[in-house]
DRENDOGU-663974 format. One record per residue: z, y, x of N, C-alpha, C, O in turn; residue in three letters. Coordinates in pm, whole numbers, plus 50000, padded with zeros to 5 digits. Last residue first. Example, Ala and Ser with C-alpha at 12.3 -4.5 7.8 and 13.67 -1.06 7.14 Angstrom:
% DRENDOGU-663974
507084977551285507144989451367507875000351290508045011451341SER;507804943151319507804955051230507804967051320508464966851424ALA;
//
This chain:
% DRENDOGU-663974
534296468045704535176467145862534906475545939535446475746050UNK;531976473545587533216481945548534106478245629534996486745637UNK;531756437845496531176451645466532256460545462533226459445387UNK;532946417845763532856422045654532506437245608532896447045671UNK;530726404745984531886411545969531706413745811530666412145747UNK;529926368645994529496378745960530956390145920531926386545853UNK;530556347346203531016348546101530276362746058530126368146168UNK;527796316746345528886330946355528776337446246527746337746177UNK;527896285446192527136299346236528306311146301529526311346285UNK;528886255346381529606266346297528726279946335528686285046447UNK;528256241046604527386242646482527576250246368526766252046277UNK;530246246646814529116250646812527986252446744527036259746771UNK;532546238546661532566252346617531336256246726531236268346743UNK;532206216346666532086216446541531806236846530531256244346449UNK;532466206846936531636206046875530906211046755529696211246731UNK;535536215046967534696224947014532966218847006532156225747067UNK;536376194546747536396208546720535436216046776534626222546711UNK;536536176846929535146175046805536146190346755536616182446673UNK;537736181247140536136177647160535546182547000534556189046967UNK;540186185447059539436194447120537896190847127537006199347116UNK;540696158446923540576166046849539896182146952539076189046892UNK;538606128947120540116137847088539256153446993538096157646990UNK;537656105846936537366119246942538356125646984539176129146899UNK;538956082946763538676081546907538286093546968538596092947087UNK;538716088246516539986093546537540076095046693540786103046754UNK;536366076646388535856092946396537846100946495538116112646522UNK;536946051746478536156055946574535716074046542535106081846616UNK;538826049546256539376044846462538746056446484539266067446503UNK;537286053546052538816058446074538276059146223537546067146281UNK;535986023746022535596043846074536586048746082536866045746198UNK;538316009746045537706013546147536866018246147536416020346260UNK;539506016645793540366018645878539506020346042539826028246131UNK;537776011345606537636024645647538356027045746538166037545808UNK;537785985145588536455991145680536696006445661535806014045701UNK;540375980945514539605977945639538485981645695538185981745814UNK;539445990945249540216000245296540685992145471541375999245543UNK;537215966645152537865982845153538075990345203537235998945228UNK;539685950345169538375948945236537555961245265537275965345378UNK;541545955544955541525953045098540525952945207540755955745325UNK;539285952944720540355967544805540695964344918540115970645007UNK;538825924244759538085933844772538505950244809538105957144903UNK;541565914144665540535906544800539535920144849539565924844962UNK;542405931444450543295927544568542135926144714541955933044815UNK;540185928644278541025941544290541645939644426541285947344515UNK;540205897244240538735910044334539075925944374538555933144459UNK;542485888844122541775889044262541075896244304541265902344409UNK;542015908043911543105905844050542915903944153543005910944254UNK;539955894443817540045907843775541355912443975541245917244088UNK;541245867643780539975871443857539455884943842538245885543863UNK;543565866643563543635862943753542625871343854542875878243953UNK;542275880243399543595884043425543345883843595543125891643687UNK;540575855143279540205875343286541065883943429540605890743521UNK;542295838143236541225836143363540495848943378539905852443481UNK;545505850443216544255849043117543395841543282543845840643396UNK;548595840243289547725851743350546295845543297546005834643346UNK;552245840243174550675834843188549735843443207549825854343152UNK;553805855643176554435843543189553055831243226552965820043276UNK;553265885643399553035876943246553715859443302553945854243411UNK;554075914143523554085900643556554265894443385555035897343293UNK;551795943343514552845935743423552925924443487551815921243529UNK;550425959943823550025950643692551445946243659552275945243750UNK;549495978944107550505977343997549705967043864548525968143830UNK;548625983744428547825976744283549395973644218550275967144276UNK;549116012544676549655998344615548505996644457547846005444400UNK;549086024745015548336024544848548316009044744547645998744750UNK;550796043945244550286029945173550006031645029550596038644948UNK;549706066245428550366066145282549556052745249548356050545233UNK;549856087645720549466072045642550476070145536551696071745544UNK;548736113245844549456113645728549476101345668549106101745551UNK;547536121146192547086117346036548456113545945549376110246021UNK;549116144246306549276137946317548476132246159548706136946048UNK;547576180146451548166171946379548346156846369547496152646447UNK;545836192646650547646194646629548616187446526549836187846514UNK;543596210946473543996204046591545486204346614546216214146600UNK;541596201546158542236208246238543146197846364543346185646367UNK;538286186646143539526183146132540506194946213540186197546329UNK;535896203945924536436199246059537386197446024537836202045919UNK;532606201245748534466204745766534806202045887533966197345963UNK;530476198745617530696203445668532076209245657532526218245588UNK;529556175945460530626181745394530816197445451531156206745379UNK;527906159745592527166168645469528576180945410528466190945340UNK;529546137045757529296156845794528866159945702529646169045676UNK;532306134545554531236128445568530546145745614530686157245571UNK;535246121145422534546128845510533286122945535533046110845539UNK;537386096545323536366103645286535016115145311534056116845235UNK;538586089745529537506084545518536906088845411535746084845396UNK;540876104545517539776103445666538976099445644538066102545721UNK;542046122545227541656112145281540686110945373539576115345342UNK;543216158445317542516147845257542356133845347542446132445469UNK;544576188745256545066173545338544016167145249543906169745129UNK;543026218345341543566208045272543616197745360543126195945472UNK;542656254345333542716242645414542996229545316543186232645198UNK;540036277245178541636277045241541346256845324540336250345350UNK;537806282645143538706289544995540056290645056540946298645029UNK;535316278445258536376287345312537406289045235538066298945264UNK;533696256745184533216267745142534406281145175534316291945119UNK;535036232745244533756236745297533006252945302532206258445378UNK;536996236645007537256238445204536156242945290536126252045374UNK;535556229144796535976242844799536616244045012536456252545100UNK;534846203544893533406216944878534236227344889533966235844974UNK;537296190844861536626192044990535606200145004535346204645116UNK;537676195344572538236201544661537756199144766537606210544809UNK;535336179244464535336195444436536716204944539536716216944567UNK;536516153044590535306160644640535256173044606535146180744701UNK;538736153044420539316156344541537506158544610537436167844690UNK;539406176744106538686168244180538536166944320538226177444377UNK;540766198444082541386188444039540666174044120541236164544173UNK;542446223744309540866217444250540866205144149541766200944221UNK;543886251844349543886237044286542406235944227541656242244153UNK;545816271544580544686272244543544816256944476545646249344525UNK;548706289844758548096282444676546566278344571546496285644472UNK;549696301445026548916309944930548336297544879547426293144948UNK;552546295945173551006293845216550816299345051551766300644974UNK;554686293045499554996291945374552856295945358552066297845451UNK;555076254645586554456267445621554876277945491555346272845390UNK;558186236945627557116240645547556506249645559557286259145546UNK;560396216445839559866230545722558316227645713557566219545768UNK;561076194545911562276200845835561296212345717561356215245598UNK;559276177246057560696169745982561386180145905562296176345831UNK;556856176446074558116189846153559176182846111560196186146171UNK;555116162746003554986166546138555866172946184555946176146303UNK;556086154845747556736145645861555876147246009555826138846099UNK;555766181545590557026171945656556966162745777557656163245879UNK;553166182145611553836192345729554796185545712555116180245819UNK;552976163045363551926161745538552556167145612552826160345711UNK;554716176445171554786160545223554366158445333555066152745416UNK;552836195745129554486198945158554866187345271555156187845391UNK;550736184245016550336192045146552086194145209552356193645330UNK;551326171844790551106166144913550946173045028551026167345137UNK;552506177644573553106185944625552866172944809553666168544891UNK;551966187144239551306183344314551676186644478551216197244523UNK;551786206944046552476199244049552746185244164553586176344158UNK;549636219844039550946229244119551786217244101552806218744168UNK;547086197544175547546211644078548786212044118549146206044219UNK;545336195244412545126191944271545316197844174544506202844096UNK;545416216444648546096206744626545366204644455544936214544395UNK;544746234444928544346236544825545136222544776545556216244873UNK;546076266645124545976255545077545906251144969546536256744879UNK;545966296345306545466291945152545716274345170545256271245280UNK;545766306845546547036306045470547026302345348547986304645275UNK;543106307145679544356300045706545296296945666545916287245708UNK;540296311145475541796313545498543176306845531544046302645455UNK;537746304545715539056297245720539706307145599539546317645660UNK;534946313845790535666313645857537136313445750537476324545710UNK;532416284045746533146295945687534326303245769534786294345841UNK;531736258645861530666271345768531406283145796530966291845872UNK;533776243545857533086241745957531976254645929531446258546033UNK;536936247045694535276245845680535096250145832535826256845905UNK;539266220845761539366236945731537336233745686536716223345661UNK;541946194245721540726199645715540426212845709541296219345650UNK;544096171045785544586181645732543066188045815542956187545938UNK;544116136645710544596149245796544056161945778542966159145727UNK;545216105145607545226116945531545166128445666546226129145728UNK;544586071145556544706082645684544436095445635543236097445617UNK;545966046345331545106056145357545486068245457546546074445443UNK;546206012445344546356026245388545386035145412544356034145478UNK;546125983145118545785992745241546706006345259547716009145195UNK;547285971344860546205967944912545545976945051544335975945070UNK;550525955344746549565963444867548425963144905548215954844993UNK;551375953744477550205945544554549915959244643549295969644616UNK;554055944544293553205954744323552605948744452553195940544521UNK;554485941843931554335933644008553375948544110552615957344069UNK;557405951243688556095946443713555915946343918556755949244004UNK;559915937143602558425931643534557415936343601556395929543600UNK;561525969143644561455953643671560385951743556560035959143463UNK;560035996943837560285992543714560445975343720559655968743787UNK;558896008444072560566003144117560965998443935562155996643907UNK;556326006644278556796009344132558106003344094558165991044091UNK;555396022444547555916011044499556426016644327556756027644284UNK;552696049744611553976044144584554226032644499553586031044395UNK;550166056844514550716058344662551956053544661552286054344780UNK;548086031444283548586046544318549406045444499549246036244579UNK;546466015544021546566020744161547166031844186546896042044123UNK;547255997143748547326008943793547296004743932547815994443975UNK;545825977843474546565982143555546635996043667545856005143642UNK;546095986043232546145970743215546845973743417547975971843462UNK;546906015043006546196005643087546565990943146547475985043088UNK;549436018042832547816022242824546776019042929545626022642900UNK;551846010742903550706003242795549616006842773548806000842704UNK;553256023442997553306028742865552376018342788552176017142667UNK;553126015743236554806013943178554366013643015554876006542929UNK;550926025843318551016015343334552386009943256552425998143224UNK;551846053543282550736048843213550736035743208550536031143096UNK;553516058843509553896058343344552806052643220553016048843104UNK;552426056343759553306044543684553466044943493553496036743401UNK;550736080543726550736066643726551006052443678550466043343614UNK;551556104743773551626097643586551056080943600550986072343512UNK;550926115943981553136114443931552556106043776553336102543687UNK;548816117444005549656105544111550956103344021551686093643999UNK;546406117843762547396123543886548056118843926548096108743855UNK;543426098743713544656106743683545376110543777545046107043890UNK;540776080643558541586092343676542426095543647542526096443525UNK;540496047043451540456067043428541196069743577541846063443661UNK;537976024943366538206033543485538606045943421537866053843361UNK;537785997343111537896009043154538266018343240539276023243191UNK;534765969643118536255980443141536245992343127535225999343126UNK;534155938843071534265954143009535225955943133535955949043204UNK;531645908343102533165917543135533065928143123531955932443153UNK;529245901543027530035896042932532165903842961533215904242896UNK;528545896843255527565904743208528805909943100529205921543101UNK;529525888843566529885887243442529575896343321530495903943290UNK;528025901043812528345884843794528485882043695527805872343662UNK;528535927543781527585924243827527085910243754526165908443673UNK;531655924143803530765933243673529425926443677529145919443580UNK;532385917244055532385911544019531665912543842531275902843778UNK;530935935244185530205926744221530485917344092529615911244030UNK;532575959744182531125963244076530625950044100529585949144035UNK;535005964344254535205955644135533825956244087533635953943968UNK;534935976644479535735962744490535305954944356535255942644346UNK;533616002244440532955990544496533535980844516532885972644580UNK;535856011344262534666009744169533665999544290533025990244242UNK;537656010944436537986000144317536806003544244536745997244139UNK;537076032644648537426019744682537346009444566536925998444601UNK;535816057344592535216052044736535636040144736534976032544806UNK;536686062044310535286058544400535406053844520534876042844535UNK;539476058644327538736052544239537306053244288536786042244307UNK;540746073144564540716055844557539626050444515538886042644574UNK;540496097144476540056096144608540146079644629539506074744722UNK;542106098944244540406103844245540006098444368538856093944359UNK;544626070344134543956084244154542276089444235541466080844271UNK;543566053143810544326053943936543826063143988542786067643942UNK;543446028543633543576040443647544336044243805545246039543873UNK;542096002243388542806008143509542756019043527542006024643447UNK;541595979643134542205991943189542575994643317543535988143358UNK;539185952143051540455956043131540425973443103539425979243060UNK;538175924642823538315944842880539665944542912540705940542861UNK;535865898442864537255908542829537035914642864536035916242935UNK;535065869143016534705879642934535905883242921536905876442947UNK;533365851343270534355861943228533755867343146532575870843147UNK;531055821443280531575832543317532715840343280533445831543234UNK;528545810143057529405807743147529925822243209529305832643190UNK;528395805542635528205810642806529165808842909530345806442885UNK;530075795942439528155790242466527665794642608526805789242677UNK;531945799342267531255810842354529825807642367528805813242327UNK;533545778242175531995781942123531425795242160530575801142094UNK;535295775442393535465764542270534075766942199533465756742164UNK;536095799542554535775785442582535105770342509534665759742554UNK;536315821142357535355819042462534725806642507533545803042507UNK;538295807642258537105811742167536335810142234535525800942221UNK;540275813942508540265800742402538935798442330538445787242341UNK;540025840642504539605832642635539195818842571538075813742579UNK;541295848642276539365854542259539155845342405537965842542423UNK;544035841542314543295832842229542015832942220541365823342178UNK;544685854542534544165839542564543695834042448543025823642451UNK;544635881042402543635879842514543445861442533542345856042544UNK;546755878942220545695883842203544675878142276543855870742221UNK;548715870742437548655862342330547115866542268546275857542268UNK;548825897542552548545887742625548285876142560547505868942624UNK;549725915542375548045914042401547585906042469546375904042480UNK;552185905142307551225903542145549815905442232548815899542192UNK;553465911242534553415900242454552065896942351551275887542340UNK;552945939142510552435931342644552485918942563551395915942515UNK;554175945442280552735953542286552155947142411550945948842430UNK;557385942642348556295931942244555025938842232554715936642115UNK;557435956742529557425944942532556825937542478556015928842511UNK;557035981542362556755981742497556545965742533555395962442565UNK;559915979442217558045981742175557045974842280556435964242266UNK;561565980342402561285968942313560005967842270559205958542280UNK;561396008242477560925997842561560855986242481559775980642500UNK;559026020242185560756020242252560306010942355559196005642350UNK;556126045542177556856031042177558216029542237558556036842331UNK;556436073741971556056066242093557106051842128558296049342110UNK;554596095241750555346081941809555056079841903553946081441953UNK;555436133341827554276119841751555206110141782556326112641827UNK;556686156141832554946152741937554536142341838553476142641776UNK;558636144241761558316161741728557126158441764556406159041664UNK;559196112441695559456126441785558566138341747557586135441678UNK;560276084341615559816095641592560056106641623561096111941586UNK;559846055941866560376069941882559596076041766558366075241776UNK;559726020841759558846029941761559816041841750560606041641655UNK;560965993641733559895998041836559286009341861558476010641952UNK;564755988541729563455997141720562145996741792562165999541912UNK;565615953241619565015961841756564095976241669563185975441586UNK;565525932541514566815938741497566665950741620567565955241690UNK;563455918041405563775918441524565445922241602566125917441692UNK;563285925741145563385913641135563765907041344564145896141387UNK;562995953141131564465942841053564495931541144565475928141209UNK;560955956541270561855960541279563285950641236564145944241296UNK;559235945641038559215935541190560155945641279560085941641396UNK;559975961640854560515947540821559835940240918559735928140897UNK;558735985940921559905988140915560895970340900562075968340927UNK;556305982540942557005980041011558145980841016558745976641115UNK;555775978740631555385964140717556055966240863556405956040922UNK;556176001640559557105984440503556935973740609557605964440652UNK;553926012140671555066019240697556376008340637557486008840690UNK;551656002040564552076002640672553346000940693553865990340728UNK;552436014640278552186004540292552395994740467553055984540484UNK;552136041640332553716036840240553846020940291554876015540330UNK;549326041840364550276045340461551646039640406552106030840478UNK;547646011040258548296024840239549066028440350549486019940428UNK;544565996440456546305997440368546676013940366546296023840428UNK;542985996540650542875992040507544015991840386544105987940270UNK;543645996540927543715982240802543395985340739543025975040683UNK;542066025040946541736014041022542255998841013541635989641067UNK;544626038240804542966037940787542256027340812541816020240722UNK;546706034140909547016029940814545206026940746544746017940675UNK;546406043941177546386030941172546116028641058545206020341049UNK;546206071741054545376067041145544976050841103544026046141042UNK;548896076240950547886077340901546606072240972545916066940886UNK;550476068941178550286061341069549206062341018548406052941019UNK;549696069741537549626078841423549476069341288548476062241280UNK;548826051241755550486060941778550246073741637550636085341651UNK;546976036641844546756048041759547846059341809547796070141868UNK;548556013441945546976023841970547026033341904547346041841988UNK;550316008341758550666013141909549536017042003549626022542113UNK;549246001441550550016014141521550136015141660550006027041689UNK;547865978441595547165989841550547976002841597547526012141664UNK;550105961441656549425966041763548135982141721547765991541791UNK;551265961941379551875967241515550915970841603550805982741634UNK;549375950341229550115960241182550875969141340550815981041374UNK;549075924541353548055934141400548485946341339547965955941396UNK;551655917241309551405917941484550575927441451550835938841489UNK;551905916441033553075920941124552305921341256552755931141316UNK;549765892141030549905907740948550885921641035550515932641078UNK;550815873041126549625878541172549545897241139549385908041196UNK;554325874041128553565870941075551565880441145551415891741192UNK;556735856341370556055872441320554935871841219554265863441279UNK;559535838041273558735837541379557845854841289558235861541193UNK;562735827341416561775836741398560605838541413560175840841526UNK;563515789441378563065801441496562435814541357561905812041249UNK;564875767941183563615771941247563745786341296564225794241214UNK;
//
C-alpha cells in the first residue's frame, strides 16, 4: 500500500505554513511546541523531502513545501465544496479567495470585475492586497494568495497565465501648477517605470531627473496635480477633477496585464467561477477603457494642451524673484 499522510500531519502542516512560526502554530493546535515539531519532522521522514527553510528571519517553505501547501488546500477546498453540496442547504458559491495585484488595476478593474459576482454569492469571501509589481509573482509562488495580477508573464512551470488587456501609460505634468520638470514621481526607488517609458521612446537613454515616491498611484496623480514633478500613469485613470495634462511628444507606453493562478489537477466550482469573472469581466474592463482611451487619444496633443493651459491659472512669481 501507497504512502499515505495522516489528518494530523496535514493540518500540522498547513497550520505551520500560515503561521511560518512554531510557537504560533503550536498554540493554535493545541499541542506542545516539542510536540509539533515530531510531527513535522516525521511528514518530513516520511516524504523524504524538506518542507521547511530555517533561516535567520524565520521559516519559509521549500518548493516541495510549496507543493504540498497547493495540494493539501486544493483537497481542503473540494472537500468544504463537497459539505457545501451535501448539507449546505443553499444555492450558490462559497469560499475565500486571495488576490493581489498592483494599485492602478485593483480599483479601477478587479474590484468592478469581481463585485457582481460577491453580489450574487452572499456566502463568497475574499481577500484584495496591493502590492508592488516586482513581488507579484512571488506571492503567488509563495502561497500567499490564490491569485495574482500583474505586467508581466510568469515564467514559473505550474502556473497558468491569462491575458486580460492593456494598459495605455503616458507621461502627465499639473494643469494648476507650474511643473518641476525634472522631478519624477514613481512608487518607490525600486521601481523603475518611468526609465522603462523614455526607453522605448529613445531606445537608448534616460533623462537624467530628481526623484520623488508616492506609494499610492491616485496619491501620486494629486502629488502631479499639485506640481511635485511629472509621472507615467495609467490613460484611463485620469479624470479632469485631477487636473493634469498629458505632456506633448510622447508615445503612450502599452504594457499587457496578465491573471496568474496555480494549474490544479482539479479546479473547485469556487475556483472555475472566481476565473471566470476575473478573466470575462477584466477583459471587459479594460475594453472599455481602451475606448475612452481612443477618444481622450483622438485630441491631438497640441489641442488639448493649448486647452489645458487656458484653464491653467497664471503662475504666481516667487517671493523675492
Amino acid at each position: 500500500m501507497g504512502t499515505r499522510l495522516s489528518s494530523a500531519q496535514i493540518e500540522s502542516f498547513m497550520t505551520l505554513a500560515r503561521e511560518l512560526n512554531f510557537s504560533r502554530a503550536a498554540e493554535l493546535l493545541h499541542v506542545s511546541q516539542p510536540a509539533l515539531t515530531k510531527r513535522i519532522q516525521n511528514l518530513e521522514e516520511t516524504l523524504g523531502q524538506a518542507l521547511f527553510m530555517r533561516l535567520r528571519g524565520g521559516l519559509q517553505l521549500t518548493e516541495s513545501g510549496r507543493i504540498l501547501h497547493r495540494h493539501a488546500a486544493s483537497v481542503e477546498r473540494q472537500e468544504q465544496e463537497l459539505l457545501d453540496d451535501l448539507v449546505g442547504g443553499t444555492s450558490g458559491i462559497a469560499g475565500f479567495f486571495r488576490l493581489v495585484s498592483f494599485s492602478s488595476c485593483l480599483r479601477s478593474v478587479l474590484i468592478p470585475a469581481i463585485g457582481g459576482l460577491l453580489r450574487e454569492n452572499p456566502r463568497l469571501s475574499c481577500q484584495f492586497v496591493k502590492a508592488e509589481v516586482h513581488e507579484l509573482h512571488d506571492l503567488l509562488i509563495e502561497g500567499k494568495v490564490d491569485f495574482s495580477v500583474s505586467l508581466s508573464e510568469c515564467e514559473r512551470m505550474g502556473v497558468e497565465n491569462v491575458r486580460l488587456g492593456v494598459e495605455r501609460n503616458v507621461l502627465i505634468e499639473s494643469a494648476r501648477h507650474e511643473a518641476r520638470r525634472d522631478c519624477y514621481i514613481d512608487h518607490d526607488p525600486r521601481d523603475n517605470f518611468t526609465e522603462r517609458f523614455f526607453l522605448i521612446q529613445t531606445g537608448a537613454t534616460v533623462p537624467k531627473m530628481l526623484r520623488a515616491y508616492f506609494d499610492d498611484i491616485y496619491g501620486l496623480i494629486d502629488a502631479v496635480s499639485e506640481g511635485v514633478g511629472r509621472a507615467v500613469v495609467p490613460l484611463h485613470l485620469l479624470r479632469p477633477e485631477h487636473e493634469v495634462r498629458l505632456v506633448p511628444g510622447f508615445r503612450p507606453y502599452e504594457v499587457p496585464v496578465f491573471l496568474h493562478h496555480h494549474t490544479q489537477p482539479y479546479y473547485t466550482k469556487m475556483q472555475r467561477t472566481v476565473i471566470d469573472a476575473l478573466v470575462r469581466e477584466g477583459a471587459r474592463q479594460y475594453e472599455s477603457h481602451r475606448r475612452l482611451d481612443q477618444g481622450i487619444s483622438a485630441i491631438a496633443d497640441d489641442a488639448l494642451i493649448a486647452a489645458n493651459r487656458r484653464r491653467m491659472p497664471p503662475v504666481r512669481p516667487r517671493e523675492g524673484a
